[in-house]
C-alpha positions in Angstrom: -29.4 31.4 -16.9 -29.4 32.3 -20.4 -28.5 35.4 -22.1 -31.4 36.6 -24.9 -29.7 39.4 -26.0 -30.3 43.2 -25.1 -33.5 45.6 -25.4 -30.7 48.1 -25.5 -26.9 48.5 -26.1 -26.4 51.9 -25.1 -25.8 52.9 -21.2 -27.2 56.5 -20.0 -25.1 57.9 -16.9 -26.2 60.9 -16.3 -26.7 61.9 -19.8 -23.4 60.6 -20.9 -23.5 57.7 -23.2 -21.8 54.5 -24.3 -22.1 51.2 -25.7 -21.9 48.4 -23.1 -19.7 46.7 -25.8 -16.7 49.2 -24.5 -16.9 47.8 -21.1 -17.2 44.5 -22.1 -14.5 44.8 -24.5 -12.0 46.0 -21.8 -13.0 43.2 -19.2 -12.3 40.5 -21.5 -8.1 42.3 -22.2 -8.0 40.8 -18.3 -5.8 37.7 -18.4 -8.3 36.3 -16.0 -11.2 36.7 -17.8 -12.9 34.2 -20.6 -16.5 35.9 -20.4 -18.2 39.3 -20.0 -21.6 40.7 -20.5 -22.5 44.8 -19.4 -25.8 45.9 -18.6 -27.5 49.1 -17.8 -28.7 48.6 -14.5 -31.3 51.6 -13.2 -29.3 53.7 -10.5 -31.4 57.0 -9.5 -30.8 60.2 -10.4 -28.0 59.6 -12.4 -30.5 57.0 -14.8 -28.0 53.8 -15.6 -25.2 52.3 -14.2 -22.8 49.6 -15.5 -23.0 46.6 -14.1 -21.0 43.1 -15.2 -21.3 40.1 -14.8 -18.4 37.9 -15.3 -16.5 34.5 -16.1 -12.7 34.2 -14.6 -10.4 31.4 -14.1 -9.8 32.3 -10.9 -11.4 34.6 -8.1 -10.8 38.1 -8.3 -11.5 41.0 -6.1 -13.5 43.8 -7.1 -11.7 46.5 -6.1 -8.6 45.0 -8.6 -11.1 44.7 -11.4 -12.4 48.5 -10.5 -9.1 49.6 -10.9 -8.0 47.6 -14.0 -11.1 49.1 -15.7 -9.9 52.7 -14.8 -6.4 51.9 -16.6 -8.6 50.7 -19.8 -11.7 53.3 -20.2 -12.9 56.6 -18.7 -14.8 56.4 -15.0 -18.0 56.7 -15.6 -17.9 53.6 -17.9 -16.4 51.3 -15.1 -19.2 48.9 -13.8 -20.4 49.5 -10.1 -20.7 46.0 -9.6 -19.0 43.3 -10.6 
């Protein structure tokens, strides 16, 4: 896979906006983490969702990465999937 860039850096969740470079940004304060990249992935009605894909040094579950993303930024910027 290679990563070409964005068409877009900005997420829409239900008319709320926000750069994907926040998210990505407080994924890569995780110890665990070496890589991030946050898209805008379509989710219906609410427009975008985050979603993020990931690098770690080790395996991590998602439900500890959900909640180390509340502690960093507000909820509607924490990635659905992981």
């Amino acid at each position: 896979m290679f990563f070409k860039g964005r068409a877009d850096d900005m997420i829409n969740n239900a008319g709320v906006k926000f750069y994907s470079i926040e998210v990505e940004t407080a994924l890569l304060s995780h110890p665990d983490i070496t890589e991030a990249a946050v898209i805008g992935w379509p989710f219906p009605p609410h427009g975008e969702t985050a979603v993020a894909f990931l690098v770690a040094n080790r395996a991590l579950a998602e439900r500890d990465l959900h909640r180390f993303c509340t502690e960093q930024i507000a909820a509607y910027k924490v990635p659905k999937i992981f």
